[in-house]
C-alpha positions as CSV (number, residue, x, y, z in Angstrom):
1,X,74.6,206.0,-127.2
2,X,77.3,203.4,-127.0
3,X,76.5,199.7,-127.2
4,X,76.7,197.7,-123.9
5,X,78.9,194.7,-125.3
6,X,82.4,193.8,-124.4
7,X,84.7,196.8,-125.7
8,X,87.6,196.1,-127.5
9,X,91.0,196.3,-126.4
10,X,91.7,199.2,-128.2
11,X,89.3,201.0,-125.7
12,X,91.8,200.3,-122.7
13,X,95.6,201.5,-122.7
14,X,96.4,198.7,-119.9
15,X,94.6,195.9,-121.7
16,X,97.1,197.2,-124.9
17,X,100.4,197.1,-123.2
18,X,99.4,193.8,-121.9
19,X,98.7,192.5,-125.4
20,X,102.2,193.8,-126.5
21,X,104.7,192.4,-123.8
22,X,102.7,189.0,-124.3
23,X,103.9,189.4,-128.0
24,X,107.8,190.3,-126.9
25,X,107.6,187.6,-124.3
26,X,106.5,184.6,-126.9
27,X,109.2,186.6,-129.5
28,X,112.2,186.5,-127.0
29,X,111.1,183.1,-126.4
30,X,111.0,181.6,-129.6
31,X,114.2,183.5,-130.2
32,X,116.1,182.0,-127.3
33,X,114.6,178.5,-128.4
34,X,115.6,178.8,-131.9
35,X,119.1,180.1,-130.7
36,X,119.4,177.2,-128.2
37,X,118.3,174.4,-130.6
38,X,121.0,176.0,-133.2
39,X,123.6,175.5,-130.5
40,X,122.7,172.0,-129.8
41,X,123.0,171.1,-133.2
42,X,126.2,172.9,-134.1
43,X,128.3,171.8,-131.0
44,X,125.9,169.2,-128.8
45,X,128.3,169.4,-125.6
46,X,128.2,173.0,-125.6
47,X,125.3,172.5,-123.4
48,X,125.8,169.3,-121.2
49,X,127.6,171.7,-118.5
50,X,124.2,172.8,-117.8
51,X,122.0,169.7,-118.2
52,X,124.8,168.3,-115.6
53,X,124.0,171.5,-113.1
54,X,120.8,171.2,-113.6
55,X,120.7,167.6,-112.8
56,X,122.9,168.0,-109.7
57,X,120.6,170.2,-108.5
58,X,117.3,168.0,-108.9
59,X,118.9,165.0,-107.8
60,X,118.5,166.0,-104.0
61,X,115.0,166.2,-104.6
62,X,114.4,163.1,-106.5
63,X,116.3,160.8,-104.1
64,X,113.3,160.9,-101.6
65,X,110.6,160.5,-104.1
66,X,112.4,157.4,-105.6
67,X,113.3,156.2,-102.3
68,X,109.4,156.5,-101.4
69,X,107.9,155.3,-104.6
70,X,110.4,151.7,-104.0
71,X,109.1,151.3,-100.1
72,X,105.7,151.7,-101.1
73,X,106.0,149.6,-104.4
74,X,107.7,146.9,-101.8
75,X,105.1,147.4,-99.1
76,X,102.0,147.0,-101.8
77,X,103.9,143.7,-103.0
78,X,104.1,142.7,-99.6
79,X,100.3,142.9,-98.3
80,X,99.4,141.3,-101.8
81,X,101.9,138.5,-101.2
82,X,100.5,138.1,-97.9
83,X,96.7,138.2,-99.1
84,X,98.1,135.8,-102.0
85,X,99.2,133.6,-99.8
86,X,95.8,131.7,-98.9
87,X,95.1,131.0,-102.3
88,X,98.8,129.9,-103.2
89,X,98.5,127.2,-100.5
90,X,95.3,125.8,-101.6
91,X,96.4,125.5,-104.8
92,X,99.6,123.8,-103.5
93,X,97.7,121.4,-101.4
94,X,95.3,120.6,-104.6
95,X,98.6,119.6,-106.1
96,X,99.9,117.9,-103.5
97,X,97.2,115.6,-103.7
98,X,96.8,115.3,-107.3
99,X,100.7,113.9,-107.1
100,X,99.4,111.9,-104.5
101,X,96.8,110.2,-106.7
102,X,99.1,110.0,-109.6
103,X,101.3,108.1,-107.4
104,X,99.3,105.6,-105.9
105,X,97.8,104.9,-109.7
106,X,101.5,104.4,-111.0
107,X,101.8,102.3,-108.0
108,X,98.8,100.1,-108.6
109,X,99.7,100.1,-112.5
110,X,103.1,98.5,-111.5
111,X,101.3,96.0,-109.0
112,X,99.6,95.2,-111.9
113,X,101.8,94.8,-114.2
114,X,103.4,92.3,-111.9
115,X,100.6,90.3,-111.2
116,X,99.9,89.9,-115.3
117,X,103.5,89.3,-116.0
118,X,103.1,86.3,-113.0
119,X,99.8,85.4,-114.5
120,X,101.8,84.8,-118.3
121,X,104.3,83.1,-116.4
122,X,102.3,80.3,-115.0
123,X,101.2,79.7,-118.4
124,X,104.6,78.8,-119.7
125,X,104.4,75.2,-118.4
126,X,100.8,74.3,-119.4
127,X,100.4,70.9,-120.6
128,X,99.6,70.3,-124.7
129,X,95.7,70.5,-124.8
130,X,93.6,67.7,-125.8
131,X,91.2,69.7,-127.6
132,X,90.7,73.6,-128.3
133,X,87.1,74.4,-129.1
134,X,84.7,77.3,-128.5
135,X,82.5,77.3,-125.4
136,X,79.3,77.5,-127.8
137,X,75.8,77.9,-124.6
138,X,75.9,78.5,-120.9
139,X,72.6,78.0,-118.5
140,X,71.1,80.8,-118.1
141,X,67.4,80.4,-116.4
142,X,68.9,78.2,-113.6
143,X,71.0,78.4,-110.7
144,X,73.7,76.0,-111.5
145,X,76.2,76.9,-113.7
146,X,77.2,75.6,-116.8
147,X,79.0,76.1,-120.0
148,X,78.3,73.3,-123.2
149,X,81.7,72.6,-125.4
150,X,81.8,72.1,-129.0
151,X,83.7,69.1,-128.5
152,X,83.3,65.5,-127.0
153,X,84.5,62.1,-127.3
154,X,85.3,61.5,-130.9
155,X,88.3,64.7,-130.0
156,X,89.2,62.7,-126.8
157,X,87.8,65.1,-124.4
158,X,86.9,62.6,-121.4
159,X,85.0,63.4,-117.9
160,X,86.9,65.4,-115.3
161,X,89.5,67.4,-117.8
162,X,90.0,70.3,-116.8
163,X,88.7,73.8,-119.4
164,X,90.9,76.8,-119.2
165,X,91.5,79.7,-121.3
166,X,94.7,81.5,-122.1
167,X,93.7,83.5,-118.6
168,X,93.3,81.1,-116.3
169,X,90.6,77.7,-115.3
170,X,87.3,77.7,-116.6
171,X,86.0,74.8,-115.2
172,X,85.8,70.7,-115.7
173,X,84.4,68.3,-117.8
174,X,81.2,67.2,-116.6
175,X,79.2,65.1,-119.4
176,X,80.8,64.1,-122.8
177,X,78.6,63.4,-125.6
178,X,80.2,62.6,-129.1
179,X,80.3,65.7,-130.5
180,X,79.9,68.0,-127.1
181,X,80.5,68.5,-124.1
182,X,78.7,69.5,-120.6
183,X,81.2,71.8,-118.4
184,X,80.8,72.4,-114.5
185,X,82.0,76.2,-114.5
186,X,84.0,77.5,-111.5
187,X,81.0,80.1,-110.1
188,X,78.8,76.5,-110.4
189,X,77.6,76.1,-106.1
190,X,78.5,72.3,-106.9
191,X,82.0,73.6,-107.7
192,X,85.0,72.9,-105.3
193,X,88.7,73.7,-105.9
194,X,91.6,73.5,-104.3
195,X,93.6,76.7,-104.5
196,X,96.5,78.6,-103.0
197,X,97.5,82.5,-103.1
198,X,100.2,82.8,-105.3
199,X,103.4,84.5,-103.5
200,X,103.1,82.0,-100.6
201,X,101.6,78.7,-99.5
202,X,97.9,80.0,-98.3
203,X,95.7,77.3,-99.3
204,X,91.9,77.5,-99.4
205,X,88.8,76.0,-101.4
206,X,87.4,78.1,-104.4
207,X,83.6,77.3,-104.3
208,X,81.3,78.7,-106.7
209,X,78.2,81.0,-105.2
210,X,76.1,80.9,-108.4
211,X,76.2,84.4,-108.9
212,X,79.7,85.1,-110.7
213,X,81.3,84.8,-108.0
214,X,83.3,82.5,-106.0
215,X,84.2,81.8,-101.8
216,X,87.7,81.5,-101.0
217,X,87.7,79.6,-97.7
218,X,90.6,79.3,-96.0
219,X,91.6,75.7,-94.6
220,X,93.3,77.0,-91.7
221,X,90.9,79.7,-89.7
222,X,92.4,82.2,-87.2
223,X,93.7,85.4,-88.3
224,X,92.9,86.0,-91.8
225,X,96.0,87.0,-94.0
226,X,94.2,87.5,-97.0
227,X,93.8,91.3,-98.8
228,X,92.2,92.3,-101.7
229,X,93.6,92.0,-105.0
230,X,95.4,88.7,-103.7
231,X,95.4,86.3,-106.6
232,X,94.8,82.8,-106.3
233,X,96.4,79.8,-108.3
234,X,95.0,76.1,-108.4
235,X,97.2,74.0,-106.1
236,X,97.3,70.9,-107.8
237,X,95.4,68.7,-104.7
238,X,93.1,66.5,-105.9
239,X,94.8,65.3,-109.5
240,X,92.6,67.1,-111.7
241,X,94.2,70.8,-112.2
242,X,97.8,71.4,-112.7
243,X,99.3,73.7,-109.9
244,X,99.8,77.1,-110.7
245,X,97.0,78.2,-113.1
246,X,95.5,81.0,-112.4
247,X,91.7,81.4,-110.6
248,X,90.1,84.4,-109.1
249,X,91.5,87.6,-107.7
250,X,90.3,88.5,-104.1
251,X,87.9,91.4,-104.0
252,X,86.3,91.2,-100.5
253,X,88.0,89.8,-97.3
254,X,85.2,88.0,-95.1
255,X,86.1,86.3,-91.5
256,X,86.8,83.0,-92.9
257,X,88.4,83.5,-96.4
258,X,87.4,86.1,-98.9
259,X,85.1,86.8,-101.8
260,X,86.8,86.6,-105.2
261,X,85.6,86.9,-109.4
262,X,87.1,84.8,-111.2
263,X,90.5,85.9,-113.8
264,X,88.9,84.1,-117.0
265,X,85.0,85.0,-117.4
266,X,83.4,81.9,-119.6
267,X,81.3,84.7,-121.2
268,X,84.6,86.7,-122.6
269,X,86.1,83.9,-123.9
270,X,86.3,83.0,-127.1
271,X,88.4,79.3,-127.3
272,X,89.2,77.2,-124.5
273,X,91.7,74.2,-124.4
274,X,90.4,70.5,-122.9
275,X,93.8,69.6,-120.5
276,X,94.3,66.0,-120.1
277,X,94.0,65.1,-115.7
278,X,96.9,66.2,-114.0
279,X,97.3,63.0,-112.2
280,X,94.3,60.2,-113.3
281,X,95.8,58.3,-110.1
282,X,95.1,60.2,-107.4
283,X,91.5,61.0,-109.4
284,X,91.2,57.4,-109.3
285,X,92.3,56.9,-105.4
286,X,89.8,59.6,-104.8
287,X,86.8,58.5,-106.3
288,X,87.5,55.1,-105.1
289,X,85.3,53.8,-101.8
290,X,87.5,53.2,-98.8
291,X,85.5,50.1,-98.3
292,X,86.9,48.9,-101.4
293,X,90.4,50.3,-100.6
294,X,90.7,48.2,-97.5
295,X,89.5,44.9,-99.1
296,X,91.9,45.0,-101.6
């Protein structure tokens, strides 16, 4: 008995001629390739005519599909453009206002830059100190406020001179020993001085509060034309402080004047020039009784 497996094609006439034009077919095609690829390498244009009929023929066909693929390329772009767009203006906006920022910090770097170059300026006329020392205690369990000087009378430093540092007033002289000196700092609550803002002729008190800071008080009350950042300059009333050295920079605006700290802190400085009075007169009409004045 025969076996049951797959018989071979050799069994089956029709399954044979099959085999065999499958065999011409690949041999007439591999002759026509190899005669084809001969041509093309012995005389290359022999066959454009047909590449060019052959292209004429597809390019009806490929129009549309091109056409089609470059709508729908545009179209995609579009809706992702449009979905884009949300995020494109938030980041434009975050931008925007990070050029905003920038600005307004170049524009307070240039305000301050003018304010230190005014600063230096008022310096240029400063009269030749009596003595330069270094500020060598300050009070510190009590609520007055003073600073002790490392100079006294045997370097000419006399009651009432005026201490500033290359920044701006310290405060005065208020004791003189031999050798040192007591000194009534600006932020003292005993401490009055006249001042004025410096681009214009706003005058005001500077009076110390005891707790770094000082009170600028206006002398004429009604509407208050003080901002903050305004810097104040001593105004030379009262004889003992030559006009135009600089004080405290506004940082708070209150109804009557403004709350200030002070351009030269005692604790940051390291020497500090003894000025001689700006005018000794008018300390000396000033501390004079008028009862005496109008017996004279």
């Amino acid at each position: 008995m025969a076996p049951t497996g797959q018989r071979r094609s050799s069994y089956s006439r029709k399954a044979q001629y099959s085999l065999f034009t499958g065999y011409i077919a690949a041999g007439v095609g591999a002759l026509v390739g190899a005669v084809l690829l001969g041509l093309s390498l012995w005389q290359p244009g022999f066959l454009s005519g047909a590449r060019g009929t052959a292209n004429d023929a597809a390019t009806p066909v490929t129009q549309p599909v091109a056409a089609a693929r470059t709508e729908s390329k545009g179209f995609i772009d579009a809706v992702r453009g449009y979905y884009r767009a949300g995020s494109q203006n938030a980041a434009l906006k975050r931008e925007m206002e990070l050029a905003r920022i920038r600005l307004g910090e170049a524009a307070a770097v240039e305000q301050e830059n003018r304010r230190l170059k005014a600063l230096l300026g008022l310096q240029d006329a400063e009269a030749k100190p009596v003595a330069v020392a270094r500020l060598v205690g300050a009070s510190a369990a009590s609520t007055r406020r003073f600073a002790y000087l490392g100079a006294g009378r045997a370097d000419g430093v006399a009651v009432g001179m005026p201490v500033r540092s290359p920044r701006g007033v310290i405060g005065r002289i208020l004791e003189v020993g031999n050798h040192s000196a007591r000194v009534l700092l600006l932020t003292d609550p005993e401490s009055v001085l006249p001042v004025r803002r410096a681009q214009d002729e706003v005058v005001a008190f500077a009076e110390g509060r005891g707790d770094g800071l000082i009170r600028i008080r206006l002398i004429n009350l009604g509407i208050n034309p003080l901002e903050p950042g305004d810097l104040f300059v001593t105004s030379g009333a009262g004889g003992y402080y030559q006009p135009g050295v600089a004080v405290a920079i506004a940082t708070e605006i209150t109804d009557d004047g403004a709350l200030a700290r002070i351009v030269s802190d005692p604790a940051a400085a390291d020497y500090v020039s003894v000025l001689p009075i700006f005018e000794p007169e008018a300390v000396t009409g000033a501390g004079t009784p008028i009862e005496r004045e109008l017996g004279e």
